[in-house]
PyMOL commands that place a pseudoatom at each C-alpha (Angstrom):
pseudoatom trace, name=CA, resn=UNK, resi=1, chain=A, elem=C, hetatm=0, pos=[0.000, 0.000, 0.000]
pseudoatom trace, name=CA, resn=UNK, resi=2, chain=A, elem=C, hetatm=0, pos=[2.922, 2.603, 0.951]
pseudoatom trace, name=CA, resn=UNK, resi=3, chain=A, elem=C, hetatm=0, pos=[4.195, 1.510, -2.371]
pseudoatom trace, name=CA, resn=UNK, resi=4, chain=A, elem=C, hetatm=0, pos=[0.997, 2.186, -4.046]
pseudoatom trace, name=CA, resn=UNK, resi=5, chain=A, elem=C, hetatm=0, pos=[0.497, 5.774, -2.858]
pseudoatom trace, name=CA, resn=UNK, resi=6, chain=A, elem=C, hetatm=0, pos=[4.720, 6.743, -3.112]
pseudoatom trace, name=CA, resn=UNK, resi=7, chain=A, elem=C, hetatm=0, pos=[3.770, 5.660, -6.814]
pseudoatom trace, name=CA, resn=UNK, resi=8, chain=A, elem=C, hetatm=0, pos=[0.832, 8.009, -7.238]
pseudoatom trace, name=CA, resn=UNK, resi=9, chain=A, elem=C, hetatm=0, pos=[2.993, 10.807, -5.646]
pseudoatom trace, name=CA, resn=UNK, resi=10, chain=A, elem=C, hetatm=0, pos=[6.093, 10.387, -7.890]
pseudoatom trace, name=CA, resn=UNK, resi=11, chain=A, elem=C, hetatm=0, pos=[3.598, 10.443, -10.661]
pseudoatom trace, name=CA, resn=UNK, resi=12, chain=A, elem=C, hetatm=0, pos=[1.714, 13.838, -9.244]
pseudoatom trace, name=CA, resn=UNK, resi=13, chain=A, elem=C, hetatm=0, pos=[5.184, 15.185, -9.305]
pseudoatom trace, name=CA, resn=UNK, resi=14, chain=A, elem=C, hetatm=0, pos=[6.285, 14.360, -12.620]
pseudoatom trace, name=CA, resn=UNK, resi=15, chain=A, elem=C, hetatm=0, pos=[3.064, 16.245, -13.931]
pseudoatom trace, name=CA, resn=UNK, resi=16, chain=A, elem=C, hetatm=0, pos=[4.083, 18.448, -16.726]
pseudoatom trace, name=CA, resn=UNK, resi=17, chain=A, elem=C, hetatm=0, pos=[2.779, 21.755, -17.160]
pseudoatom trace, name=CA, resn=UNK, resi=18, chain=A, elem=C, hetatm=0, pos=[0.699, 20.827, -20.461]
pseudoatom trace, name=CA, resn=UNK, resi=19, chain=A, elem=C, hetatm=0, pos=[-1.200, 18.066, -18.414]
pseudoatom trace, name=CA, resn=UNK, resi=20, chain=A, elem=C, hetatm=0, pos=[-2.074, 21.235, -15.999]
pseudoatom trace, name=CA, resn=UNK, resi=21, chain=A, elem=C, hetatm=0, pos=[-3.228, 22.833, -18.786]
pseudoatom trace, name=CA, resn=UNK, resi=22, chain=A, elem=C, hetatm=0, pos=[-5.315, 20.224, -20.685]
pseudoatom trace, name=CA, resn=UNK, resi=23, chain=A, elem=C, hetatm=0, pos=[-6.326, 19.442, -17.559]
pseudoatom trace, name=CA, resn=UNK, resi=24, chain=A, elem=C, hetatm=0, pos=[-8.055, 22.930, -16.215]
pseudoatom trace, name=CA, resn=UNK, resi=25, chain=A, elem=C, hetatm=0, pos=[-9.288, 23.940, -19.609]
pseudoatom trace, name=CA, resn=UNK, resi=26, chain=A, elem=C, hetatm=0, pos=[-10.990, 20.399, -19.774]
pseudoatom trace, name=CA, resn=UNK, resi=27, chain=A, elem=C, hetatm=0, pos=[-12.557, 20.480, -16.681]
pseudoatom trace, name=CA, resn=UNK, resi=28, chain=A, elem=C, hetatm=0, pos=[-14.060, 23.706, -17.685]
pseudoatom trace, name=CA, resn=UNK, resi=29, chain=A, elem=C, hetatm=0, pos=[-15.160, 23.008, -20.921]
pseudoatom trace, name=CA, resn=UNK, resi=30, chain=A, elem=C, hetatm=0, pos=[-17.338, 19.969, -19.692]
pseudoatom trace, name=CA, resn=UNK, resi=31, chain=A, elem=C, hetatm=0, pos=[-18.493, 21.352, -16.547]
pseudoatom trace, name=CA, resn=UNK, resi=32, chain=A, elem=C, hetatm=0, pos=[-19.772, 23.912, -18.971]
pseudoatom trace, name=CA, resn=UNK, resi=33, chain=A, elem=C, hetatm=0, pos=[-21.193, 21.804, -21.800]
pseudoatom trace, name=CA, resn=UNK, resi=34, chain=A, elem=C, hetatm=0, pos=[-22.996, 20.235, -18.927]
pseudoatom trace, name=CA, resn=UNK, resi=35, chain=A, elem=C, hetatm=0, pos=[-24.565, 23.655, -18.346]
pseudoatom trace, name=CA, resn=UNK, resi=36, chain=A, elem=C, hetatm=0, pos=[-25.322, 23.812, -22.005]
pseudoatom trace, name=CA, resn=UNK, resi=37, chain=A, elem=C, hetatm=0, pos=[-22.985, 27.438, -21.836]
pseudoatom trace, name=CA, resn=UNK, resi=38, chain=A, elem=C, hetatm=0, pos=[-21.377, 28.108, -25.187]
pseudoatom trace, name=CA, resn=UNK, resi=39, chain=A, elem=C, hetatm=0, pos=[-18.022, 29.051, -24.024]
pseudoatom trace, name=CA, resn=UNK, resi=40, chain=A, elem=C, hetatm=0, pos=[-17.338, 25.408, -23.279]
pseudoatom trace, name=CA, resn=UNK, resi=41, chain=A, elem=C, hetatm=0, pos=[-16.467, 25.611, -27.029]
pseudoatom trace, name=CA, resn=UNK, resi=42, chain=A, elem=C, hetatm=0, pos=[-13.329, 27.789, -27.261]
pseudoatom trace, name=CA, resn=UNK, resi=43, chain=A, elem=C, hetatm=0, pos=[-12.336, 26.513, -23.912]
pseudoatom trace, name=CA, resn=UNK, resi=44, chain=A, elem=C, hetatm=0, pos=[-12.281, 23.160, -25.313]
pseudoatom trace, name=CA, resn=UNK, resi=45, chain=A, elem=C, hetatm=0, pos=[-9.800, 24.362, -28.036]
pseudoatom trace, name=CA, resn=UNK, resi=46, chain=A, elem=C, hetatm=0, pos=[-7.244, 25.194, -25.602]
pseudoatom trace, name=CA, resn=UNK, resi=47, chain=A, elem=C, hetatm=0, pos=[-7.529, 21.835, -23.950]
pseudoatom trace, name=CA, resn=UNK, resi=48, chain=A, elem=C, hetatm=0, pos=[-7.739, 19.595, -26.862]
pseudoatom trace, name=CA, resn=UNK, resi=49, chain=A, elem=C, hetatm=0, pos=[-4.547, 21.687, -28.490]
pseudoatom trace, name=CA, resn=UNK, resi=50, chain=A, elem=C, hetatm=0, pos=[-2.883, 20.260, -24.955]
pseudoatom trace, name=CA, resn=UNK, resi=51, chain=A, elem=C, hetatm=0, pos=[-3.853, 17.090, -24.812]
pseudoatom trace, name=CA, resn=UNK, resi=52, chain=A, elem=C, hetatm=0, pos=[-2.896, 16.389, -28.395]
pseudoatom trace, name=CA, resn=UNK, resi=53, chain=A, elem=C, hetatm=0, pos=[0.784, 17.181, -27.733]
pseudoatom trace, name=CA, resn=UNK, resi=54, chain=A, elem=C, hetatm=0, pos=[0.353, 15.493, -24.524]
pseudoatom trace, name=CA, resn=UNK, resi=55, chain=A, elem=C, hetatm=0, pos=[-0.845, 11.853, -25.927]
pseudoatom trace, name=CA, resn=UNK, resi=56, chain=A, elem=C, hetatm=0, pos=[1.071, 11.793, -28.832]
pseudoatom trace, name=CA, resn=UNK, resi=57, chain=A, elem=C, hetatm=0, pos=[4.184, 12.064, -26.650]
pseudoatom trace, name=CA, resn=UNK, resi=58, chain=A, elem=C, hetatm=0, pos=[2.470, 8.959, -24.424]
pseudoatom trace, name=CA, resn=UNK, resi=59, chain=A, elem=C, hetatm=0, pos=[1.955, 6.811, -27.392]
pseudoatom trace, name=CA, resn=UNK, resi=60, chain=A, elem=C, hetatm=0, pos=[-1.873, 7.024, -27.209]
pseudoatom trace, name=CA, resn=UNK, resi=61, chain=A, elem=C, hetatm=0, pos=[-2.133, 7.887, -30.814]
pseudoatom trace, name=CA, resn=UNK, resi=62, chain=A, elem=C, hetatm=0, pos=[-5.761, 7.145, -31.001]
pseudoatom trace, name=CA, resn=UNK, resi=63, chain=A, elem=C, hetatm=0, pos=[-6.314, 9.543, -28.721]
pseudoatom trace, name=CA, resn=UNK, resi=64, chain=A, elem=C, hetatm=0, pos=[-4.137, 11.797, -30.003]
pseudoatom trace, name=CA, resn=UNK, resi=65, chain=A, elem=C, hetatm=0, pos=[-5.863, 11.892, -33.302]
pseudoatom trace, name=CA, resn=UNK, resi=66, chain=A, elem=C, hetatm=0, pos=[-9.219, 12.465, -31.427]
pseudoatom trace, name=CA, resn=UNK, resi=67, chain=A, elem=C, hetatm=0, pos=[-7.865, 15.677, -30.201]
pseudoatom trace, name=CA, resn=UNK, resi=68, chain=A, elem=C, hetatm=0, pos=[-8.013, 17.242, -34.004]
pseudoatom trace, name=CA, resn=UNK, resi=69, chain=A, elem=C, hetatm=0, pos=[-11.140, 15.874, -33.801]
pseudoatom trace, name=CA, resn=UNK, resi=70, chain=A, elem=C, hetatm=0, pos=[-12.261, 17.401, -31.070]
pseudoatom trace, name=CA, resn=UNK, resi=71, chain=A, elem=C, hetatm=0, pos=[-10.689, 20.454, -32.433]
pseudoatom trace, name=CA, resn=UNK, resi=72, chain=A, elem=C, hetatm=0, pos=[-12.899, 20.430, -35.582]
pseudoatom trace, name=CA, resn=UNK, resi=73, chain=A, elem=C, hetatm=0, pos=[-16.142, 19.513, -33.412]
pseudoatom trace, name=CA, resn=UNK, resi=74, chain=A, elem=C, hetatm=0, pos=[-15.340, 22.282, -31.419]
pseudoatom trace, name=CA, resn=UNK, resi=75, chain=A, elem=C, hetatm=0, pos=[-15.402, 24.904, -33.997]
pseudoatom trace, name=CA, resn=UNK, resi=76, chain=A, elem=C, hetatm=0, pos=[-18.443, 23.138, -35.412]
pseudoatom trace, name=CA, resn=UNK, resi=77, chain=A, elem=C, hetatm=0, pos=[-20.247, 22.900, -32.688]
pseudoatom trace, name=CA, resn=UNK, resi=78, chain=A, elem=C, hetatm=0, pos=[-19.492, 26.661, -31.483]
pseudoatom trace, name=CA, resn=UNK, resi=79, chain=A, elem=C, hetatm=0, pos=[-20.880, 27.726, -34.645]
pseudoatom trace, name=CA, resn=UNK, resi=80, chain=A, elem=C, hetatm=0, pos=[-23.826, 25.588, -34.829]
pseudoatom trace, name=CA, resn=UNK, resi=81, chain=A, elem=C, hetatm=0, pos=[-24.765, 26.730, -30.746]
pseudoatom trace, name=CA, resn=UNK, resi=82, chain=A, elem=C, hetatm=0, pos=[-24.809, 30.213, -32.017]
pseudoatom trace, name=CA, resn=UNK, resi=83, chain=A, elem=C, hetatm=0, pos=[-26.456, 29.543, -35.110]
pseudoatom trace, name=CA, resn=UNK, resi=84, chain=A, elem=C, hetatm=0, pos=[-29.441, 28.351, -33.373]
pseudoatom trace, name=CA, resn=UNK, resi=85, chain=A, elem=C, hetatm=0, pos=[-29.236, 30.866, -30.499]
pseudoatom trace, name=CA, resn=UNK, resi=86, chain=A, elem=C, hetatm=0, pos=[-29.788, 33.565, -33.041]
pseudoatom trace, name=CA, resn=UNK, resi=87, chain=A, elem=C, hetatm=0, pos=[-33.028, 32.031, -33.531]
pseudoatom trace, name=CA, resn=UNK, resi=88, chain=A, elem=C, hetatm=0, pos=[-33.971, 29.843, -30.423]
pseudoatom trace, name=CA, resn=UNK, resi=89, chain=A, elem=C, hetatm=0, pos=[-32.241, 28.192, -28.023]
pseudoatom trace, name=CA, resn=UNK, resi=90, chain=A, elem=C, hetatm=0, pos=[-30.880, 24.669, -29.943]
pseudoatom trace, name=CA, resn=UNK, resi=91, chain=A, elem=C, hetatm=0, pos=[-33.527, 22.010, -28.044]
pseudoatom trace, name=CA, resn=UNK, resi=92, chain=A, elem=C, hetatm=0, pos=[-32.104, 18.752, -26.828]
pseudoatom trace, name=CA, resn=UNK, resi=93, chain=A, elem=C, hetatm=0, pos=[-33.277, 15.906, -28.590]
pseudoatom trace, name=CA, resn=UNK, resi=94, chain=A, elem=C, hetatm=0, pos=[-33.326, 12.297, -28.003]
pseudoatom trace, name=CA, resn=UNK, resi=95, chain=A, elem=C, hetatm=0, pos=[-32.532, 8.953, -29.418]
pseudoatom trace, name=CA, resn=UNK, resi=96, chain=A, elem=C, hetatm=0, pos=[-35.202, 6.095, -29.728]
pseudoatom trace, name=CA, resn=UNK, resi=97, chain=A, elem=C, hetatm=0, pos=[-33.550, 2.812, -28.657]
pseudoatom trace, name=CA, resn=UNK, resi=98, chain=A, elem=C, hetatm=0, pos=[-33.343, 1.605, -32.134]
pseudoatom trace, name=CA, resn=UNK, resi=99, chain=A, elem=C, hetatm=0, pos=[-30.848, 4.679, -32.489]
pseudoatom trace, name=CA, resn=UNK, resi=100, chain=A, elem=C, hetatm=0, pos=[-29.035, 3.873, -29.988]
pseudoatom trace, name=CA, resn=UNK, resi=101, chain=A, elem=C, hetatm=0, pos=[-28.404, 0.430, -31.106]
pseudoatom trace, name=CA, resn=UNK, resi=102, chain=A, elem=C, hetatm=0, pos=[-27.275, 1.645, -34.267]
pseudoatom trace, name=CA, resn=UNK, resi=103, chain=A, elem=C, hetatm=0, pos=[-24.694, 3.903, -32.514]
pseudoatom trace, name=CA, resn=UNK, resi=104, chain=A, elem=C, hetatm=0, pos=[-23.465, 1.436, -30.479]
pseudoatom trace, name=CA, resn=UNK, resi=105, chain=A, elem=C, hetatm=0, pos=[-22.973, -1.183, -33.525]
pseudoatom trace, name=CA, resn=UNK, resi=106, chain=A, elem=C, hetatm=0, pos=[-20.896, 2.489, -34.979]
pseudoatom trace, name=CA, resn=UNK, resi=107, chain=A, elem=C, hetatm=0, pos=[-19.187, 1.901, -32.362]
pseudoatom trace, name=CA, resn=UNK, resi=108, chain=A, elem=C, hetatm=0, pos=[-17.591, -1.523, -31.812]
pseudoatom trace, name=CA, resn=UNK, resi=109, chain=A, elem=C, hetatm=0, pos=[-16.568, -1.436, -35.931]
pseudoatom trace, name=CA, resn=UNK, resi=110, chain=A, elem=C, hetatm=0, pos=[-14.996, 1.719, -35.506]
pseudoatom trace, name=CA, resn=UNK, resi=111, chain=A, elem=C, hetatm=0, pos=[-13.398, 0.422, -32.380]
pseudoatom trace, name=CA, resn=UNK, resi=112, chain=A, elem=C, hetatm=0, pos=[-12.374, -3.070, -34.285]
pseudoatom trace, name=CA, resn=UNK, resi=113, chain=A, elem=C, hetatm=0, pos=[-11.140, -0.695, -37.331]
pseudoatom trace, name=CA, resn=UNK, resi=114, chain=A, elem=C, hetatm=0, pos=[-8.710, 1.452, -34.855]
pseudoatom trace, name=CA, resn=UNK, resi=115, chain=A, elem=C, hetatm=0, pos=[-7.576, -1.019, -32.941]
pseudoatom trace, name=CA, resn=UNK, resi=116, chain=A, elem=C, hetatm=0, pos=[-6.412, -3.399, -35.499]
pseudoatom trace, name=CA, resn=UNK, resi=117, chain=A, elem=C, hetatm=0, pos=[-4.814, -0.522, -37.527]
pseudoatom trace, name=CA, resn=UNK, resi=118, chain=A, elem=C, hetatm=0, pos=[-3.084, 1.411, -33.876]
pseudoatom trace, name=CA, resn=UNK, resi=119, chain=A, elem=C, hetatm=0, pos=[-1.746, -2.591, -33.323]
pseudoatom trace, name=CA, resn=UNK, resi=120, chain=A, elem=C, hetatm=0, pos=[-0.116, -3.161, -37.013]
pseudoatom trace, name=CA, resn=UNK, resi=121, chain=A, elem=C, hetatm=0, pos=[0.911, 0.639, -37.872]
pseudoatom trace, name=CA, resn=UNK, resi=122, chain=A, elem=C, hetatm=0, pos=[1.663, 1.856, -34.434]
pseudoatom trace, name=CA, resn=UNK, resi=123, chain=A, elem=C, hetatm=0, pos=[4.348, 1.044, -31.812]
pseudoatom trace, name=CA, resn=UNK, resi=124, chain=A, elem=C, hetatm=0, pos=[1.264, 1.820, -29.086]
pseudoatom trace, name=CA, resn=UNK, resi=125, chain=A, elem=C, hetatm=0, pos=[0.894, -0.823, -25.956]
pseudoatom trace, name=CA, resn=UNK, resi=126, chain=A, elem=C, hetatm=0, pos=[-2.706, -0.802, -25.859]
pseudoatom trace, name=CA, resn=UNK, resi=127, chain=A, elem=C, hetatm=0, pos=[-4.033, -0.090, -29.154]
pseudoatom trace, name=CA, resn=UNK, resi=128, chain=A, elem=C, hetatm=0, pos=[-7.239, -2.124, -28.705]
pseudoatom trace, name=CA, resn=UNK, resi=129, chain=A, elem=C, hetatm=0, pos=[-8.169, 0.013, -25.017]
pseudoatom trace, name=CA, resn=UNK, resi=130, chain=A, elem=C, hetatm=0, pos=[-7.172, 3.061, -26.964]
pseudoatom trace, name=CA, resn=UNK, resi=131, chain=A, elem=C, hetatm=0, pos=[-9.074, 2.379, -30.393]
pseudoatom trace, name=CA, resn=UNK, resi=132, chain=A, elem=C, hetatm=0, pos=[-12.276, 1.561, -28.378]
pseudoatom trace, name=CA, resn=UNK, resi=133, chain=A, elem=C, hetatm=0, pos=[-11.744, 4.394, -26.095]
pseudoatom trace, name=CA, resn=UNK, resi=134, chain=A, elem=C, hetatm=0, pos=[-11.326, 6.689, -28.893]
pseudoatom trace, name=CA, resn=UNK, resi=135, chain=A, elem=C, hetatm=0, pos=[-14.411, 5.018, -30.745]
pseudoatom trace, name=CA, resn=UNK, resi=136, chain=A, elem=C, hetatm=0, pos=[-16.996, 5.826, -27.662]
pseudoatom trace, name=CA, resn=UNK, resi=137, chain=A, elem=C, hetatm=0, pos=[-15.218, 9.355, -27.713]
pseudoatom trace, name=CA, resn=UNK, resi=138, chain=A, elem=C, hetatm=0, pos=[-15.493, 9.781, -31.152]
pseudoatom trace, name=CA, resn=UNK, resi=139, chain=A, elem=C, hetatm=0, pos=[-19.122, 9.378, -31.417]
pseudoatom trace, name=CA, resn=UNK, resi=140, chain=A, elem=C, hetatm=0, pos=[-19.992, 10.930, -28.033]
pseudoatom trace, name=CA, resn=UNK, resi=141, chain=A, elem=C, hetatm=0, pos=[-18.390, 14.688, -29.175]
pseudoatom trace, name=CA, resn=UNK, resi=142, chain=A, elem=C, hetatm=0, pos=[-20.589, 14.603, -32.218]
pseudoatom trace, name=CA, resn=UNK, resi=143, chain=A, elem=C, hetatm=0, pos=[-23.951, 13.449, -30.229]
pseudoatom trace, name=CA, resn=UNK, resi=144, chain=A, elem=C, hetatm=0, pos=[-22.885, 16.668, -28.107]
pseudoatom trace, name=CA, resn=UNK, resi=145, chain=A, elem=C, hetatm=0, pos=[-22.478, 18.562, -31.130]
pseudoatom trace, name=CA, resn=UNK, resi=146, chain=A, elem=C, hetatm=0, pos=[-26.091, 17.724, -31.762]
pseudoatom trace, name=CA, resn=UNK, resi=147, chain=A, elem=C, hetatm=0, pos=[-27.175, 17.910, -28.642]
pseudoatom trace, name=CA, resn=UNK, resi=148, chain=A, elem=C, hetatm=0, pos=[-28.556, 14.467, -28.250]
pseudoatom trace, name=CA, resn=UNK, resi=149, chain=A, elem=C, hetatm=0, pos=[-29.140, 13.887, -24.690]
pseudoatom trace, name=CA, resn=UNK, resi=150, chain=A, elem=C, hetatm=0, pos=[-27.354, 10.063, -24.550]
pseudoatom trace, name=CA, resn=UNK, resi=151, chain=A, elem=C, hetatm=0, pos=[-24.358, 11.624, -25.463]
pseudoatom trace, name=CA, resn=UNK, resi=152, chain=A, elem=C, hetatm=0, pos=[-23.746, 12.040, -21.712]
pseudoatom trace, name=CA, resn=UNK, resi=153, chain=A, elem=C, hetatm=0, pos=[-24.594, 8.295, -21.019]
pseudoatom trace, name=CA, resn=UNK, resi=154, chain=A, elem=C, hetatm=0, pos=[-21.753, 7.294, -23.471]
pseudoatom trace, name=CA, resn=UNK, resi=155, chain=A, elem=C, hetatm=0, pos=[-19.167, 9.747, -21.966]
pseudoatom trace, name=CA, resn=UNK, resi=156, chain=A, elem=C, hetatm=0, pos=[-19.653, 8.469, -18.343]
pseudoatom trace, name=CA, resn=UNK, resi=157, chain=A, elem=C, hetatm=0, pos=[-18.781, 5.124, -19.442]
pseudoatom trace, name=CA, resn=UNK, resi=158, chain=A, elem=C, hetatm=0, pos=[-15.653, 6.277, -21.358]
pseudoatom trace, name=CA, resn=UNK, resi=159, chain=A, elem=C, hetatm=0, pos=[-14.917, 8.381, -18.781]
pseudoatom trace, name=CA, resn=UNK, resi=160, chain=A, elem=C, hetatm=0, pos=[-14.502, 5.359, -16.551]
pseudoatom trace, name=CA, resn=UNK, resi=161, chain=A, elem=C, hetatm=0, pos=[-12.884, 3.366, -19.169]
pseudoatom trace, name=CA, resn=UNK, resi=162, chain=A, elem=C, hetatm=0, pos=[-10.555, 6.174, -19.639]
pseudoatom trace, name=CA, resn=UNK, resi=163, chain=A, elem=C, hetatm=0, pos=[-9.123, 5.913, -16.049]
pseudoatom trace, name=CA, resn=UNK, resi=164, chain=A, elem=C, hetatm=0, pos=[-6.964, 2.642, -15.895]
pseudoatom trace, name=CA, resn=UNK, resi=165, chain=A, elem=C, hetatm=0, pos=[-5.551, 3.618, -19.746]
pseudoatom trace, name=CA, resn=UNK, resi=166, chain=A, elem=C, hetatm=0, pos=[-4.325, 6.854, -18.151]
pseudoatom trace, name=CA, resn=UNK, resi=167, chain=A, elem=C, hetatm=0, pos=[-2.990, 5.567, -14.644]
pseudoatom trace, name=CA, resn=UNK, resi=168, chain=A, elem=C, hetatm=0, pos=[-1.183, 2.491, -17.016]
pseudoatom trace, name=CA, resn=UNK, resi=169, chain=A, elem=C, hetatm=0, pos=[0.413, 5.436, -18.753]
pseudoatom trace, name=CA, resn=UNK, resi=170, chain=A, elem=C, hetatm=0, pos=[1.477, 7.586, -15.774]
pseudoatom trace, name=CA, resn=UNK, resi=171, chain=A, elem=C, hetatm=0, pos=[-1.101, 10.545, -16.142]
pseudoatom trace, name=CA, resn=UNK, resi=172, chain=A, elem=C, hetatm=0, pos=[-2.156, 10.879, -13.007]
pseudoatom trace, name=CA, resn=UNK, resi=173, chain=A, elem=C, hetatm=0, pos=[-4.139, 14.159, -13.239]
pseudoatom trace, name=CA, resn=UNK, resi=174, chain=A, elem=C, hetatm=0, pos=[-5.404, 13.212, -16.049]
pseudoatom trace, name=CA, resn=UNK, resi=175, chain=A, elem=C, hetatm=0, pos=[-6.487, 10.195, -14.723]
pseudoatom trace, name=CA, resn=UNK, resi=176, chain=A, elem=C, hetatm=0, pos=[-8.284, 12.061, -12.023]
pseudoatom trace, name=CA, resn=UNK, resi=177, chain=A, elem=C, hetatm=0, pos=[-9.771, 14.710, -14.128]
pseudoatom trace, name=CA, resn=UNK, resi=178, chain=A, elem=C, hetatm=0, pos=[-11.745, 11.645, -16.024]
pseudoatom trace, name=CA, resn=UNK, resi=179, chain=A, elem=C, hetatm=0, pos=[-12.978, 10.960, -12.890]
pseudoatom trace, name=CA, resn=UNK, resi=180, chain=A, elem=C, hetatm=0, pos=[-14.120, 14.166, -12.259]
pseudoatom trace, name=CA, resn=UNK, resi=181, chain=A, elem=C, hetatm=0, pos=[-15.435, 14.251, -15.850]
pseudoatom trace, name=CA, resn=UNK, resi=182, chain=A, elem=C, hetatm=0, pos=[-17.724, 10.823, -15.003]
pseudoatom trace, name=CA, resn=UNK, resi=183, chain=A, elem=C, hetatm=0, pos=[-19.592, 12.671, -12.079]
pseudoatom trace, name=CA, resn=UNK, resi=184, chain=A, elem=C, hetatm=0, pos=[-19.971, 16.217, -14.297]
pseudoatom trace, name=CA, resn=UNK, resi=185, chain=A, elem=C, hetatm=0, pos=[-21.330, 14.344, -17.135]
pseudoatom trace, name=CA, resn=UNK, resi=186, chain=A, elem=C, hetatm=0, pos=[-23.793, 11.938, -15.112]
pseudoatom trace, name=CA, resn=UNK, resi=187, chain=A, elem=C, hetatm=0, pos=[-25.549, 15.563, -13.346]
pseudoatom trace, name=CA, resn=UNK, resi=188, chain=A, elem=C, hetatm=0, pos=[-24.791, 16.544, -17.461]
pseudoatom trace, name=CA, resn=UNK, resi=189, chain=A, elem=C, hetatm=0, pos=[-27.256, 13.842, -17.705]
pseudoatom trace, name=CA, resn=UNK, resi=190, chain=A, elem=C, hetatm=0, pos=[-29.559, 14.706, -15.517]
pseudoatom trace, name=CA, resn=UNK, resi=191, chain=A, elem=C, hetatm=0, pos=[-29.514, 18.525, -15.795]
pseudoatom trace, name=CA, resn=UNK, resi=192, chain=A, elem=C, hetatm=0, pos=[-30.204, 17.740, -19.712]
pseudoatom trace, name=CA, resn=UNK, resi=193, chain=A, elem=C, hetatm=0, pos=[-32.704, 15.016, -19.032]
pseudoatom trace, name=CA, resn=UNK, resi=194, chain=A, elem=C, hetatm=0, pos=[-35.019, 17.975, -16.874]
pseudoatom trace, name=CA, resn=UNK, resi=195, chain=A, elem=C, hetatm=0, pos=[-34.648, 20.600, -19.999]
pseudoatom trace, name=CA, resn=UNK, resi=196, chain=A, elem=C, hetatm=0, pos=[-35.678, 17.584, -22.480]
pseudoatom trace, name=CA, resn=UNK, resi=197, chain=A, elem=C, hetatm=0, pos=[-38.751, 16.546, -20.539]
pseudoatom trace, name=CA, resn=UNK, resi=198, chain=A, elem=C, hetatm=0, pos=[-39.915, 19.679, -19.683]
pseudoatom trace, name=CA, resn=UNK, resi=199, chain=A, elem=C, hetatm=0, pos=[-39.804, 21.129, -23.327]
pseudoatom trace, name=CA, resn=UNK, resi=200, chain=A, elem=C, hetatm=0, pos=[-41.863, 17.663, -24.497]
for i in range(1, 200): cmd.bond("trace and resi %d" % i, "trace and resi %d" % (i + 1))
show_as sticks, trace
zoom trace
């Protein structure tokens, strides 16, 4: 157990100052996407710009790559928040379980596709945790983008899944900041859940 914890604290101390960064700016940016505020947006920018150095240099390539993706669904979805705004406020919707099937079958290819291409083209360690991880990620953001209300349902289990990938890699805070980002997006969840039923 002493061992345990000395390793946590070696890895706290090693934190670099780009992890800080992803790390505040991503805390932010969901803890206001969960408020549906549209400044999550540009906040996300600077934390996906971090954490796409940050990955590449831990071999999480997947993840890595999501980060430009993120980048582009961040400028898309800033734009298509205002967009609507001008009008209306942009309602939540919701999938039908049918829907949801189908995204979850997205899914699992997308995660077979990655993970057999991060394993033969990569020099990665986990490409399979990190092509499925990406996957759920992947498809999440855009949900969000949409403003589909499961999109929260998909990042709390990511979220979690994220966790052990991050502690195998020695990112501690980042580690802890998915944990953080599991219990913002479940009240996401719920805060979103109360707007969608009261506006049926």
């Amino acid at each position: 157990m002493h061992d345990f914890f000395q390793q946590i604290f070696q890895q706290f101390n090693q934190t670099t100052w780009l992890e800080w960064i992803g790390t505040l700016t991503g805390f932010m940016c969901v803890y206001l996407a969960a408020k549906q505020n549209i400044l999550n947006w540009p906040i996300s920018i600077i934390s996906v710009l971090a954490y796409a150095f940050l990955f590449f240099e831990s071999k999480l390539y997947g993840d890595a790559v999501l980060q430009l993706y993120f980048l582009f669904t961040a400028v898309y979805g800033w734009y298509y928040w205002i967009r609507k705004t001008k009008r209306d406020e942009k309602p939540i919707v919701a999938f039908s379980n049918r829907q949801m099937l189908y995204t979850v079958l997205i899914i699992f290819v997308l995660a077979g596709l990655l993970g057999i291409f991060l394993d033969h083209i990569t020099d990665s360690d986990v490409p399979y945790a990190d092509g499925f991880c990406t996957s759920v990620s992947f498809v999440a953001q855009f949900l969000m983008t949409r403003k589909v209300l499961q999109n929260w349902i998909l990042w709390i289990f990511v979220d979690l899944c994220y966790i052990p990938l991050y502690f195998h890699k020695s990112l501690l805070l980042t580690a802890i900041l998915y944990l953080a980002f599991a219990f913002i997006a479940w009240n996401g969840y719920h805060d979103w859940n109360r707007t969608y039923q009261k506006s049926k």
